[in-house]
C-alpha positions as CSV (number, residue, x, y, z in Angstrom):
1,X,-5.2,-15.6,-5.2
2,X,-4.2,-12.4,-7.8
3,X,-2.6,-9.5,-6.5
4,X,-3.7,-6.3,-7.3
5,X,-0.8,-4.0,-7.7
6,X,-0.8,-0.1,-8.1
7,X,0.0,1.4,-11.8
8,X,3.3,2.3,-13.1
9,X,4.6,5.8,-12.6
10,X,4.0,7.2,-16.2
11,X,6.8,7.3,-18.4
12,X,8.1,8.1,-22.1
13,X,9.1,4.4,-21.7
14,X,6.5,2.7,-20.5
15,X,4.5,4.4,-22.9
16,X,2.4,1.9,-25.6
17,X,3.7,4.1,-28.7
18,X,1.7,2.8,-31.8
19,X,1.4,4.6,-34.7
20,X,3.1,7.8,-32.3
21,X,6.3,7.4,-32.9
22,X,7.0,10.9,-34.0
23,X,5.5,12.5,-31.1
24,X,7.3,10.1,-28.7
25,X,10.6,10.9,-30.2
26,X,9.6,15.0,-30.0
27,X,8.9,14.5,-26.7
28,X,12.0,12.4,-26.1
29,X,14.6,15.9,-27.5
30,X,12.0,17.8,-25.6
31,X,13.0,16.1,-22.2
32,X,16.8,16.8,-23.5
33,X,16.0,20.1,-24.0
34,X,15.8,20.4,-28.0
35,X,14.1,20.5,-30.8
36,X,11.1,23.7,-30.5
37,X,10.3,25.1,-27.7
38,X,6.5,24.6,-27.5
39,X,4.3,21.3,-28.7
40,X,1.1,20.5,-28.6
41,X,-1.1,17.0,-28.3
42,X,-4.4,15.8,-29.0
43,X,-6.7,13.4,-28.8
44,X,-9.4,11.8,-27.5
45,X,-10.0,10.7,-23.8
46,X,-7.8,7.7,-22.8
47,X,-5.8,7.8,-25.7
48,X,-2.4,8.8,-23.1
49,X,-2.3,12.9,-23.2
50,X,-2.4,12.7,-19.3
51,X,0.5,9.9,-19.2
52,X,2.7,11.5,-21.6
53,X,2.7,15.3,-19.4
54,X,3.4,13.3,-16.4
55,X,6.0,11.9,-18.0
56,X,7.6,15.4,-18.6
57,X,6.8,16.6,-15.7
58,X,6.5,14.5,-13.0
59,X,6.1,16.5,-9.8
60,X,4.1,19.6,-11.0
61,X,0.8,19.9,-9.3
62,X,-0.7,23.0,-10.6
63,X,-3.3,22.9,-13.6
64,X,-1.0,26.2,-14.9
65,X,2.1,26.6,-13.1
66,X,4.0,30.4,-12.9
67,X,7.1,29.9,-14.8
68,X,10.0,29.4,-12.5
69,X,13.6,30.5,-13.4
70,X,14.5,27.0,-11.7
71,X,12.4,24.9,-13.8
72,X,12.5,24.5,-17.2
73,X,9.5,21.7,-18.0
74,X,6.0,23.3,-17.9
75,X,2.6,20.9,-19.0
76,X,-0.7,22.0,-19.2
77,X,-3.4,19.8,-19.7
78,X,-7.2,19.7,-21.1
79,X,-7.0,23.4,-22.8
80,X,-10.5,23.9,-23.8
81,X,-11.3,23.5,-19.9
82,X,-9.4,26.2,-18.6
83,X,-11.3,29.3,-17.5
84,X,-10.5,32.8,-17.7
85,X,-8.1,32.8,-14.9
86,X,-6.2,30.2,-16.4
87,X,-5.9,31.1,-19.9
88,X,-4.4,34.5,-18.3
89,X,-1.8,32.5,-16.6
90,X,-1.4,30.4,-19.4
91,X,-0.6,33.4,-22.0
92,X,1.9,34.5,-19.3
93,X,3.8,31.3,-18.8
94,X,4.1,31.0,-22.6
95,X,5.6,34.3,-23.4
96,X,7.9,33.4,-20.5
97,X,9.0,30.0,-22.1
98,X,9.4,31.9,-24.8
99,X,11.7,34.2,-23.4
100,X,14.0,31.6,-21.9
101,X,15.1,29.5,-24.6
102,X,16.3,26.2,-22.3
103,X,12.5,26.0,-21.0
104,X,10.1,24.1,-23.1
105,X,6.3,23.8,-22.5
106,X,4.0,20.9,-23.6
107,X,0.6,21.4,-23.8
108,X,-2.8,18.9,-24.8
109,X,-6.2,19.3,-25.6
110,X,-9.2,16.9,-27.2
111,X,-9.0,19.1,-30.3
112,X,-6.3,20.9,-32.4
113,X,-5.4,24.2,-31.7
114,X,-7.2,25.5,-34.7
115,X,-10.7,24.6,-33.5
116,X,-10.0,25.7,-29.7
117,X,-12.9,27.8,-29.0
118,X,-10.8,30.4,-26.6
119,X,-9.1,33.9,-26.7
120,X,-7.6,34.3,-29.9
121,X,-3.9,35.2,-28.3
122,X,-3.7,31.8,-26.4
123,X,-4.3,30.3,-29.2
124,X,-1.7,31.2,-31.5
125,X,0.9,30.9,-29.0
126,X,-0.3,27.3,-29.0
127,X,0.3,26.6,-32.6
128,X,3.9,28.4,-32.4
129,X,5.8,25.1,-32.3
130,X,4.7,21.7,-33.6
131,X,1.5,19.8,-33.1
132,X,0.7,16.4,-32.9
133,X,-2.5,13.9,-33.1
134,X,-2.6,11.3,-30.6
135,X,-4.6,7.6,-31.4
136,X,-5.6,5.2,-30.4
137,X,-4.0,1.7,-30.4
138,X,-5.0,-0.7,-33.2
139,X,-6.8,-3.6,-31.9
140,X,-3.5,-5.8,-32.3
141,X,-1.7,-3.2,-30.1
142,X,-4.1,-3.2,-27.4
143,X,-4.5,-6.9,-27.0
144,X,-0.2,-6.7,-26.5
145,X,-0.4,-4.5,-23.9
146,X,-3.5,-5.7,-22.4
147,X,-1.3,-9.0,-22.4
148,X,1.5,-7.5,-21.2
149,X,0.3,-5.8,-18.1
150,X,-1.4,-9.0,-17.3
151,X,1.6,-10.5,-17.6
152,X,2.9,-8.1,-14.9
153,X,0.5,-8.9,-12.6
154,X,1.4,-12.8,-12.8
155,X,-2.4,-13.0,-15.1
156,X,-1.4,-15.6,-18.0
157,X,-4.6,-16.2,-20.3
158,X,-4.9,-19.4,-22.8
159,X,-4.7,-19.2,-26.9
160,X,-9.1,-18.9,-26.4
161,X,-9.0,-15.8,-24.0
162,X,-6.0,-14.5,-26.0
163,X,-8.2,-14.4,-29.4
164,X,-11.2,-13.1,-27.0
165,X,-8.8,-10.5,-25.7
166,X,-7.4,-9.9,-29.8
167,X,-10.5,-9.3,-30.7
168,X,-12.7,-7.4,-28.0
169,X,-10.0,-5.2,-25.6
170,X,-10.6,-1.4,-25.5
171,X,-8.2,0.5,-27.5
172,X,-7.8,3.2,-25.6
173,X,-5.4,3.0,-22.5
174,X,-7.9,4.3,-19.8
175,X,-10.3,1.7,-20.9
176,X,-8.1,-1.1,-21.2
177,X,-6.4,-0.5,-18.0
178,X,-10.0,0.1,-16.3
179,X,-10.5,-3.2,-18.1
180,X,-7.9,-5.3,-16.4
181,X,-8.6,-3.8,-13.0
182,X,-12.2,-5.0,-13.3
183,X,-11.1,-8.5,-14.2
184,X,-8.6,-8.6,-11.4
185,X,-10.6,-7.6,-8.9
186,X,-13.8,-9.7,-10.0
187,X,-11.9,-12.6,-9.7
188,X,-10.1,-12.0,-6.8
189,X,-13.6,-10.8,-5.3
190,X,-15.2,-14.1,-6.4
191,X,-12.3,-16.3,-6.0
192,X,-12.9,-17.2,-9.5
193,X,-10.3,-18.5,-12.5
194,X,-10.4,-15.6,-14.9
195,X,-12.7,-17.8,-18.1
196,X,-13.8,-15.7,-21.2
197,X,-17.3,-16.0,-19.7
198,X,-15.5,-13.6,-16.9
199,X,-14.0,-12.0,-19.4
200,X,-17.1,-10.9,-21.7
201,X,-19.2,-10.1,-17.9
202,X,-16.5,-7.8,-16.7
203,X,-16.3,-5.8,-20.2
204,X,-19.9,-5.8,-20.5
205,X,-20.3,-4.1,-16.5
206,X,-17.0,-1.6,-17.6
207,X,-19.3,-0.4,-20.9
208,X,-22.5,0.0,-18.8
209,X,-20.6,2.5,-16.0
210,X,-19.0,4.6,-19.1
């Protein structure tokens, strides 16, 4: 029977860089406390925002922390969400960070700072340090990792699942993990081998729930 196993703590390691190897290593001084003091990600859904800012800062829980003379790692997540309340926090904790020059602040969004349709101030403190586009694994990248945390998981696929794998796996990691979850647990469920015929009905249930 195949265990299902809870996901990796997120990680600058574990993290599938493809073509974002730039931002990893920014956010790899960042951690070190160097390079600028402010950077900003984005991208689509699933393409890893949410697993790189928990891999800077692991333990915050707020949406928009206060800044804390004890912490120096602040993330904030999904920008054009926020509401007025916490865009005024935001502002705040960014002239802070600003202030303090060990602290560093990493921030994400679906669209560049540019195009953020919110108060004009926020926004430029968002484009004072670098910014970065996020993507999406090519299709060769994402049948690796799908591969890989198979592999984890003690899944092993033949060379005719790994070309259906090469060739169909969602590129983005939400999707792809969602993916392998569905597989797992279908055959576990059904006390099934895992068969490209599994394969193709699992995907196929995944894209209908989207």
């Amino acid at each position: 029977m195949l265990n299902l196993v809870e996901p990796e703590a997120p990680t600058l390691d574990n993290f599938r860089v493809g073509s974002n190897a730039e931002l990893l290593a920014a956010l790899r001084d960042c951690k070190k406390g160097q390079g600028p003091q402010f950077i900003y990600i984005w991208g689509p859904p699933g393409s890893g925002r949410s697993h790189l800012l928990r891999a800077i800062t692991p333990t915050q829980r707020m949406r928009v922390p206060e800044y804390d003379e004890q912490t120096l790692f602040y993330t904030v997540d999904n920008v054009e969400r926020l509401d007025d309340e916490d865009l005024e926090r935001l502002f705040f904790l960014m002239n802070d960070v600003r202030s303090h020059p060990q602290a560093r602040i990493v921030c994400a969004g679906t669209i560049r700072p540019a195009d953020l349709e919110i108060r004009d101030d926020v926004k430029t403190r968002l484009m004072w340090g670098l910014t970065y586009q996020l993507r999406y694994l090519s299709a060769d990248e994402a049948g690796e990792e799908f591969l890989r945390l198979a592999h984890e998981r003690g899944i092993e696929f033949d060379s005719a699942q790994r070309r259906w794998i090469e060739a169909r796996c969602p590129r983005d990691m939400r999707g792809l993990r969602r993916f392998l979850d569905a597989v797992d647990e279908k055959a576990v469920r059904e006390h099934r081998r895992i068969t490209t015929v599994l394969l193709d009905a699992t995907l196929k249930d995944v894209l209908s729930k989207n």
